[in-house]
Structures are given as C-alpha cells and as structure tokens.
N, C-alpha and C positions, 0 to 999 in steps of 0.2 A: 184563622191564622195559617192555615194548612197549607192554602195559597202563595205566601209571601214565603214561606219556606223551602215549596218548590221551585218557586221562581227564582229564590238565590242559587239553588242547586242546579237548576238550570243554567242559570248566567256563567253560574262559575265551573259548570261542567264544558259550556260551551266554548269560554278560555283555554280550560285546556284542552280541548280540542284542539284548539287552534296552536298551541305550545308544541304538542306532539307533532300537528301536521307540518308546521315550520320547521322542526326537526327533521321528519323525514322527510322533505322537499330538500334541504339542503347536506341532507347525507352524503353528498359529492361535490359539495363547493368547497375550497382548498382557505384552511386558516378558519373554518365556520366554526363556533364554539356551540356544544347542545345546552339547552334551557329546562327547567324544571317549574312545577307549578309549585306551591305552598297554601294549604287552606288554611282559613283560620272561622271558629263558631264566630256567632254573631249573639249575644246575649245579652238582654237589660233589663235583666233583674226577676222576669215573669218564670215560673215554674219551667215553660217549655224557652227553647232557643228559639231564639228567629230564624234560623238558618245559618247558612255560611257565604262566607265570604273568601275572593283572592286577598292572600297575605300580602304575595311577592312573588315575581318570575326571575328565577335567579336561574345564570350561568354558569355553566360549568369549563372553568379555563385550564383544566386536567390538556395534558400533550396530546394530539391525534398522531397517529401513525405516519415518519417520514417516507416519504417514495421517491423512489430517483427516476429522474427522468431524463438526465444525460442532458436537458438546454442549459447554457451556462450561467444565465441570467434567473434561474429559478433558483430563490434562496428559500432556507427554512434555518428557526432557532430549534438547537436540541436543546431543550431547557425551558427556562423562566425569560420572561423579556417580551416587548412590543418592538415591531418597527415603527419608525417613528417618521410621518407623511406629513406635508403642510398642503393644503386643498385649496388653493386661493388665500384666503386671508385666513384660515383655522388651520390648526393642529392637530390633527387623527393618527389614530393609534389602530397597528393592524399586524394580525398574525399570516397572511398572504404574502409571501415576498417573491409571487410571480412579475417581474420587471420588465421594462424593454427600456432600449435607449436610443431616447430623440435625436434627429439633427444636429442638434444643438448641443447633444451631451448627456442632458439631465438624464436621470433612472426615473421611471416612471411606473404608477400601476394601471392596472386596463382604464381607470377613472381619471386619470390625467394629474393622480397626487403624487407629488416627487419627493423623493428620499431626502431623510436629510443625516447629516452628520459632520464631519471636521475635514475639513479642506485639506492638503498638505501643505504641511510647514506653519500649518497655525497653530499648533499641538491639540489636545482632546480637553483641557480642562475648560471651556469658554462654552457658548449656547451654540448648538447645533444650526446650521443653516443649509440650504438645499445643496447638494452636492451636482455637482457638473464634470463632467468627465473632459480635460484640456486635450484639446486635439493637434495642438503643436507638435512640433519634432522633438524630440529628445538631442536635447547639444551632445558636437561630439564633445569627448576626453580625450584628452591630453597623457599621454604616456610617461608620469613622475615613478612609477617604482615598479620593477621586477623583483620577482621569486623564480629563484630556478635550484634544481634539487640535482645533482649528477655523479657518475660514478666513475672517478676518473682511475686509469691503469697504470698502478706502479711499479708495470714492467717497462712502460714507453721508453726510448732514449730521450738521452737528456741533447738539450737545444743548446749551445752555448751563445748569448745573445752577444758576447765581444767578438765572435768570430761571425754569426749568422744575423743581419739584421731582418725586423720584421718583413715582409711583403706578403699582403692580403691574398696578390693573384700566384702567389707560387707556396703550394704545400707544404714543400720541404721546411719553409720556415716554422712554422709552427705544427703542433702536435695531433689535434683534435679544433675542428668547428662545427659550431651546431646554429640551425637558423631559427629565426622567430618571427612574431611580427610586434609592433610599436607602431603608436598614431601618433599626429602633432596633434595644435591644436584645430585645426581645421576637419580634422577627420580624415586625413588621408591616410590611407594604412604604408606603414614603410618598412621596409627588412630588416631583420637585425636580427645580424650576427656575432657570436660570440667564437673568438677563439682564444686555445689553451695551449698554451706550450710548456712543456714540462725544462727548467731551468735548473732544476736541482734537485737531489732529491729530496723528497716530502714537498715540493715547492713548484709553483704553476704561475707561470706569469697571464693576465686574463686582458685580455683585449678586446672591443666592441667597435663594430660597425654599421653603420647606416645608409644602406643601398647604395654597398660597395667602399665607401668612405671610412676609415676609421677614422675612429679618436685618438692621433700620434701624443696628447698632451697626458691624459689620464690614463694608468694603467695600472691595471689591479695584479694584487699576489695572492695567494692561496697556499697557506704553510699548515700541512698536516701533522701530527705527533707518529710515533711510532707505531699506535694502533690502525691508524686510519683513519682518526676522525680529524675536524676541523677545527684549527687551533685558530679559533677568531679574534684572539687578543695579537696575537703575531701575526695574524690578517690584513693586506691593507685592500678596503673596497671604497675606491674612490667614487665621485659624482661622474656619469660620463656626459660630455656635453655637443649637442651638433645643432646645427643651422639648417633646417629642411627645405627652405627656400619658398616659394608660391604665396610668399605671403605669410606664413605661418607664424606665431613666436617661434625664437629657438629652446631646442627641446633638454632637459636637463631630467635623468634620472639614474638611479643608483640601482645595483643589483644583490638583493640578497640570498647568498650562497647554502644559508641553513639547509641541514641533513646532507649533504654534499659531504661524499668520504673518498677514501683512496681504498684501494684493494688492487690485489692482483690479475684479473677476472676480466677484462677487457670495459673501453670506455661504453657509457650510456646513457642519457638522458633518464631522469624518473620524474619528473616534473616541469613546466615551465611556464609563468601565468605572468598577466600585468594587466595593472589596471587602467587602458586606455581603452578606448571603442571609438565608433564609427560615431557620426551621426545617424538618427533611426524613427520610422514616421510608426505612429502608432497603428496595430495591426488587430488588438484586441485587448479586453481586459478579461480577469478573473478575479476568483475572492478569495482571500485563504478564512481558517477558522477563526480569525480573532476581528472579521470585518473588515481587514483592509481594502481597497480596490488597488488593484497591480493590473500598473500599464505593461503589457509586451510589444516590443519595438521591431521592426525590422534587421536592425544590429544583433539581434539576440539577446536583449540587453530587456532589463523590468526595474519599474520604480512604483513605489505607493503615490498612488494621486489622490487620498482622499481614504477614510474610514467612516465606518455606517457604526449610528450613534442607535441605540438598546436603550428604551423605557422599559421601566416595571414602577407596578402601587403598592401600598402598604394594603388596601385595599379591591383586586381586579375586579369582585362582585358590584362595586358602587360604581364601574363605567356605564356612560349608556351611548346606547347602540344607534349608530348614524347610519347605518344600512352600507350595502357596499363593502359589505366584511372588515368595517370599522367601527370602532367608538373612541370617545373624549373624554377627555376629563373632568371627573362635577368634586360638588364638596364630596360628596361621600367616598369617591375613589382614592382621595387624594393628593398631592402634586407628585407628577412624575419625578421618579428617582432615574438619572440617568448615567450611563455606563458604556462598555463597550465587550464587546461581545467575549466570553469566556471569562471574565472578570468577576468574583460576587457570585449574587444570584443571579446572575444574566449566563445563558445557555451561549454554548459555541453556536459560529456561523456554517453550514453548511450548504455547497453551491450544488447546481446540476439535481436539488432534490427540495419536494413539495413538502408541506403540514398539510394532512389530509384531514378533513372534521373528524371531530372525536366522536359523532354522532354511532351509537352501536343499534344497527340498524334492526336487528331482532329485538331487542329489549324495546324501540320503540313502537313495535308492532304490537308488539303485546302491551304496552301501557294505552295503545291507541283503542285495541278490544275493553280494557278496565273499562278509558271512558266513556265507550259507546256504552258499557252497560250501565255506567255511572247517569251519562243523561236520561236514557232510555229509562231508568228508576226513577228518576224525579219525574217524567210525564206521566209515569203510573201512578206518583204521588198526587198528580193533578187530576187523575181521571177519577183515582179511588174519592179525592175532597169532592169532585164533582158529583157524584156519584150520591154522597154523604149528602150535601145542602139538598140536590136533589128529592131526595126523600124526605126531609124539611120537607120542603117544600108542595111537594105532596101529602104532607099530613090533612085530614079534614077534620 
C-alpha cells in the first residue's frame, strides 16, 4: 500500500507545484489574483490512510497594490467589485482595467472584451450593455441666464435720465459698463454688455447690449437699502431680449444680480458667468471616482457620456477562471450583484493607476522550497517501499 500513498503525494505535491509556479509566473500581470492549494487525507476505513488528496485550489481576491501610471485609460477599483466585460457572446468579470479605445469608440481590453455599463440618459437601474464613447460634437447653448456679482460706487453722480437720455456710443450718459460674452443658438459668441447708470441714490438703472445694440424696450433697476445691500423685492430685473440674426433664434435672457452691493470704494466686477457655449468636438475623455466617463470638448465645456457598471458575488471564491485575467459566473459564485462604483460594497473608480497582483513574491518562494521538499519526500517514500518489497523478494 506504501505505493499508492506516495503516488497520491506525489500527484498532489506535483499540483502544487504547479499553483506556486502560476503564482510566481504571474507576480507581474496586473488584476492577477494568487491561488492556494488545500489537502485533504484520503481514508476508507483501513488502519492506515490511503494518502492524500487535492481538496481545492482556491483564490485569493484580497486587493494588490494600486500603481499609477499617469495613462488615462488605466483604471483600478480601490475596493470590492469586478469590471464587468462581454467577450463576444459571454460575460467576464475582471479586475484589469488596463483599456484602449477603438475607432469606433468601444473601451476595450488587450483581448478585445468591451466594457460594459449605462449609456447616458438611460439612467443606472436597467442591464448593463457595452458602452461606446459618441464622437459627435457637443451642440452649442443658447445664452438663457446670467450671474453677475458687482460692486457698484456710491460716491458716482447721479444721471438724471429726464435731462440725459441713454446713448451706448457716448459715456457721459451712463455711469459704469462692463463686457461679457453670450451665444445664440447657433454658437456664435456675441458681446454683451452691461451698463449702469446711477439715477438715484441707492438706485441704478441697468441696461444691456448685444454687439453694440441695446435693448431700448427692457430695463432693469437696482435699488439698494441704506447698508449697501440689494434690496431684490424693490428690484426690477427684467427678461432682456435681441435678435442675433444669421439665422439664429432670438435670444431671450435675464440677469441675476445676487451678492451685488453698493459701497463707497469705487466700481468692480466680482463675478460674471452664463450658461451658453460654443459648439465643441470631442478632444478626449476621463473618469472621475464614481465611473463616469466625461466627454471634454474643444469649447472647454464636459459632459457624462456613459458610466462603467461594478460586479461583485456573494461568493468571489466560487468564480472560475477563463484565463486572460478573467472569470464567470457558475452556481457556486453566484449571480452578479451590480452597482456602480463607490456605492455599497463596490470600491471607488480610480484612473491613470493599475491593481497590481496581490501575488507576495517572497512568501511564494518559500512555499515553492516547502514543495520541492514536500515531493522530494514522497519519492523517498517510493524508494524506501521499494527497497522494502525488495528484500521480500530476496528472501530464500
């Protein structure tokens, strides 16, 4: 029986073997998870064991170390979570999210499987499907509202508007102009300026124009208290409205004056923003940490085109391994629970940096000497039985 003994000791020294050397073979592939043997006796009943046997090769999905590496297409999760890849007609699951991006759009891994997650505008709750990066222009906007914040001087003189009517091209009528810019709808950028003439005191009559043109029909007031601040109920801020011409719609927007005071202290802009842009052709994307993908446009301008969808199991030990630094789903893992990234147990997204294997490259050295001496003793076991019959055998 000596025989059958060794030879299970053998077999199952020579598995791991092979566990340990797949380990350290891939002690530098990115997203690798290390592997452990498991023995188990082999007994049926007889005084002595039969030997032993593999239990189980189980992995170990503990985090490897992130590294940055400054490309912007190299993701890693700090945390719990699988990406989640469609490979032709299957579904794999992989902690590599070194990417490139096709022709075409798709995110892809060196094996040609593409990302999958929630498209923009279809929201996150529905089944994930390959995401494609839209290579269209960004339309422009249309210039509907200003913010502008300023500090106007209530030492200025006052304008009497029954003696002084307005005119754009001569100073003297009014007190204070400041410029900006505003789109139509076509994206053409157009000027606009605001001016301020002081009518009263604590009181500003507010006027806007559009490369060159004012608006004679709407005009706003600005009625301050006696501290300086802005009294918005006694405010009137009307819609100002112009016709840009080339085709455009006409453009209609209002402007809100919040944080805007009076002091004595001369005038100054602290603010002045709106919401229109250019049109803008896509120049590149990035990630932020919760998986978005964010388009950046030539206008300066970013939108989300898409979010990258996070599996995780009830079970990660029960995956098995499709090589290619992925695995799938069986019964024993499973079904994917899916999420999005920083949510739960799903780890943030981090771009520009790798999951390095968790592989610890000394500990596997030294489990690799165990097993050489682990097999190495079961051939002794084979030489000593041999040895034994032997002498049987020589009996006369």
């Amino acid at each position: 029986m000596g025989f059958s003994q060794a030879l299970s000791g053998l077999n199952s020294a020579a598995i791991n073997l092979d566990v340990v050397g797949n380990n350290i073979a891939n002690s530098q592939t990115v997203g690798f998870k290390g592997a452990s043997t498991q023995f188990a006796d082999v007994y049926t009943g007889a005084m002595a064991g039969q030997g032993v046997r593999v239990a189980a090769v189980l992995q170990d999905f503990s985090n490897g170390t992130l590294e940055s590496t400054g490309r912007n297409l190299d993701l890693a999760i700090n945390g719990g979570g699988f990406f989640r890849f469609q490979q032709g007609e299957e579904i794999v699951y992989s902690r590599n999210g070194q990417l490139s991006l096709t022709s075409d759009g798709y995110l892809e891994n060196a094996q040609g499987a593409r990302l999958t997650g929630f498209p923009a505008g279809v929201g996150t709750g529905g089944q994930p499907e390959t995401l494609q990066v839209p290579a269209g222009a960004m339309a422009a906007v249309a210039t509907t509202a200003v913010q502008g914040s300023f500090q106007m001087d209530a030492t200025a003189d006052t304008i009497d508007r029954g003696v002084t009517a307005f005119d754009a091209t001569d100073g003297d009528t009014y007190s204070y102009a400041n410029t900006g810019t505003a789109y139509d709808s076509l994206g053409v950028q157009h000027t606009m300026t605001t001016y301020f003439t002081k009518t009263a005191d604590n009181t500003w009559e507010v006027r806007v124009a559009l490369d060159g043109s004012a608006d004679a029909t709407n005009v706003g007031e600005l009625v301050f208290d006696g501290n300086g601040v802005l009294d918005e109920t006694a405010s009137t801020l009307p819609t100002y409205a112009f016709t840009p011409g080339g085709g455009a719609d006409p453009m209609n927007f209002g402007i809100d004056f919040d944080g805007t005071t009076q002091f004595g202290n001369g005038f100054a802009m602290d603010t002045l923003t709106q919401n229109g842009s250019a049109a803008g052709s896509l120049v590149g994307i990035t990630f932020d940490e919760t998986g978005n993908i964010i388009g950046n446009y030539s206008n300066e301008k970013s939108q989300v085109l898409g979010t990258i969808a996070l599996a995780n199991f009830r079970n990660p030990e029960g995956l098995e391994m499709a090589g290619d630094n992925a695995w799938v789903e069986t019964g024993t893992s499973g079904q994917p629970l899916l999420g999005l990234a920083g949510e739960g147990q799903f780890g943030g997204l981090e771009s520009g940096t790798i999951e390095k294997s968790n592989v610890d490259l000394t500990s596997e050295l030294v489990d690799l000497i165990v097993a050489q001496r682990n097999y190495q003793a079961n051939t002794q076991t084979i030489k000593v039985q041999d040895e034994v019959l032997q002498s049987a055998v020589n009996l006369r």
